[in-house]
N, C-alpha and C positions, 0 to 999 in steps of 0.2 A: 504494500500500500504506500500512495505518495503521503510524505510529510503533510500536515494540515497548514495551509497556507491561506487558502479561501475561506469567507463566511460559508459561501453557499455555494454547489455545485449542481449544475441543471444536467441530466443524461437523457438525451432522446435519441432513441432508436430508430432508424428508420430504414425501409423496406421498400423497396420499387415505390419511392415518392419524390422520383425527379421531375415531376412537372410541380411540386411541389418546396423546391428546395432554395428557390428563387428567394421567393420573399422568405422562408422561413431563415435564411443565414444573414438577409438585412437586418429583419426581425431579431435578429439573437446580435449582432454585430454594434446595433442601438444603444441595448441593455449596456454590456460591457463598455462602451462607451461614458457612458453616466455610473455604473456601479461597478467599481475598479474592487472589490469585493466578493464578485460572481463568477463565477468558470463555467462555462457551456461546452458540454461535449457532447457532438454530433458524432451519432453512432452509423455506419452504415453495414446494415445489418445483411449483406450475402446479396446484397441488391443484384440483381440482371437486367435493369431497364436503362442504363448508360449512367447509373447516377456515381459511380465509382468515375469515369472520367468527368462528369460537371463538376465533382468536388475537387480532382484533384487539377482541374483549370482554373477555379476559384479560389483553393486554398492561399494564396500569394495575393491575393487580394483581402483577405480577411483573417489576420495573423492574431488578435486575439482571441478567434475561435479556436477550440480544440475540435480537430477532427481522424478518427479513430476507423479502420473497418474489420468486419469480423470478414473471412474470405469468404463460408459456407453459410448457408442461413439455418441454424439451429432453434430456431423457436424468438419471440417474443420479448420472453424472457431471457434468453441466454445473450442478447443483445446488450437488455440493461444490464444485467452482473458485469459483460465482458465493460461496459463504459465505466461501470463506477470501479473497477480497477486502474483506473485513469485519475480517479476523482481527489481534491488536496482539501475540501472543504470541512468545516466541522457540522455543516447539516447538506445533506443531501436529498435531491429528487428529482424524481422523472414524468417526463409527459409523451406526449405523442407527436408526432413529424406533422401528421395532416394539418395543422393548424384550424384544428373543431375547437380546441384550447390553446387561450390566448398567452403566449407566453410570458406577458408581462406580468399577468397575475399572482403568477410564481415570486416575482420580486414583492408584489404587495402583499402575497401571503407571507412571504420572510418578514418585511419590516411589522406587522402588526403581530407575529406572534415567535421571533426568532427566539428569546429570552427565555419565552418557556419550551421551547421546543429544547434548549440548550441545557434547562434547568432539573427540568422534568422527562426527557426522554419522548414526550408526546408525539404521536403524528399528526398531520395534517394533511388533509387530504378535501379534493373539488365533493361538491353535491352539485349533479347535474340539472339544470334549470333547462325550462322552455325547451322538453321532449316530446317527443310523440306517445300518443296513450297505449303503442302497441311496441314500445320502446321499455316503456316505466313498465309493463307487465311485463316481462325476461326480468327485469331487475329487481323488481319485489319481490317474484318469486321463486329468484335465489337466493332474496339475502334471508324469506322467512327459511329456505332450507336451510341452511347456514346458521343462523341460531338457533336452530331447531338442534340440529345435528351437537354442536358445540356449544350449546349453553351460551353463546355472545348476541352482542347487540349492535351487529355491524351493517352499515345503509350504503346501498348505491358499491358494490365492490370493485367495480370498474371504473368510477368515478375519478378523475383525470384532473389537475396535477396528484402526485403521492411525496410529502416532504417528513423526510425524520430524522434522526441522531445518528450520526457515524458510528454509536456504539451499534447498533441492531447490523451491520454493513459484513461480518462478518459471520452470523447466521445465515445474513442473503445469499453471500456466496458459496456457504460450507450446504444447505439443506435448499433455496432459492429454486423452482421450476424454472423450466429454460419455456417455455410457453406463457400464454396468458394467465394462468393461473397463479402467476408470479405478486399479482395485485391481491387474490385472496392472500397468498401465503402471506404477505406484510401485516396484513389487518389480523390477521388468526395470530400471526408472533404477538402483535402490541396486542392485541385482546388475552393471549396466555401469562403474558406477565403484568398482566394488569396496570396496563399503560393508558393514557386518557387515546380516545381516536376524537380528532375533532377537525367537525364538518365545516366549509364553507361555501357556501354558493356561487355557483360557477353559470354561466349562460353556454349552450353550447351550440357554436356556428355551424352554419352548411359547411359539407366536403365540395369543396369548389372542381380539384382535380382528381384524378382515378377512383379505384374503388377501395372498401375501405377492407381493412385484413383483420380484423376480429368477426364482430357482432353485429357489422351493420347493412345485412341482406337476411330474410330468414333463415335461407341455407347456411349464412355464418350465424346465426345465433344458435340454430340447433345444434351446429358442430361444436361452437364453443361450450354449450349447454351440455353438451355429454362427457365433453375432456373435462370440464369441472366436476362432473359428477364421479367420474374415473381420479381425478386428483383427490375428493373430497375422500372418497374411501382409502384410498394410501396414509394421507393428512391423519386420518383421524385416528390409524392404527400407531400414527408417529407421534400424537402429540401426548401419549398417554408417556414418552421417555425423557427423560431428565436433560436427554441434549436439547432439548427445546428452551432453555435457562439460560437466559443471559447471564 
């Protein structure tokens, strides 16, 4: 792990989102501009859509970004773990390339709640606003499985930015799914050792370019919908073990 240099370290993974990647490394180039504090590390996650040469024709243009690639695309999640191996901050989080979530919110979720995020080990994580009603049923009705199953009281588990403590950073990568299930596994960690999870509301824009690679076609909700259910049973036979303990 890098020495902690930064407040805060942004990891977004991204996946055949080069028609996307335009505005989103102005987008990130802004920040660091004004927050000499933040470290962005753009992950490119096994892409095949030419975004491995746009990044690496823009890099020299945009030198306070970190830019990282994983060569195979392994999941989701093996993307973030592979970024936050890169990461110098003492709080850490990831969001998504598509820009459906705005990245600036991430800096306004830092300043309004860095201190306890620092103090207290807390998460922080988006609640999705202005959904569609056939959107918030997938979502409700895994987060009632979900406590159901585990005794927690966790909302929206895909809910987009996710910000926590560099201490949890080494569970993520020692036990951390390399798929999307990687967002339940964060919220079941801070729920097992009785960490606070706290919500903030997020509005969530149109996908402007491609399509999207989790949840948002039926075909990808059912799919996601079953590998969490297949995670959920592994999870639950793991969380009964002591390595689950910060």
């Amino acid at each position: 792990m890098i020495k902690t240099k930064k407040k805060l370290s942004i990891i977004i993974p991204s996946y055949n989102e080069v028609n996307n990647l335009k505005n989103l490394i102005k987008k990130a180039n802004k920040i660091l501009f004004k927050n000499k504090d933040i470290e962005i590390i753009i992950v490119d996650n096994g892409s095949t859509d030419g975004s491995k040469k746009f990044l690496d024709n823009n890099k020299k243009f945009y030198p306070k970004l970190k830019f990282v690639r994983v060569k195979k695309n392994l999941g989701y999640g093996f993307g973030i773990k592979y970024g936050i191996k890169f990461a110098s901050g003492k709080i850490v989080s990831w969001t998504h390339a598509d820009l459906q979530f705005d990245i600036y919110d991430i800096v306004k979720f830092l300043r309004k709640n860095c201190d306890e995020i620092i103090k207290t080990n807390c998460i922080i994580k988006g609640k999705r606003q202005n959904r569609p009603l056939f959107d918030i049923f997938f979502t409700k009705g895994m987060s009632i499985l979900v406590n159901f199953i585990f005794n927690s009281n966790i909302q929206d588990i895909n809910g987009q930015p996710k910000m926590f403590s560099k201490i949890l950073i080494k569970k993520i990568l020692e036990l951390g799914p390399n798929d999307f299930s990687l967002d339940l596994f964060l919220l079941l960690l801070a729920s097992k050792n009785n960490l606070t999870i706290k919500e903030l509301p997020l509005k969530v824009k149109n996908r402007k370019n491609d399509i999207a690679k989790g949840g948002g076609s039926l075909y990808g909700k059912i799919k996601l919908t079953i590998n969490t259910l297949k995670y959920i049973f592994i999870i639950n036979f793991q969380l009964n073990k002591q390595i689950w303990k910060l």
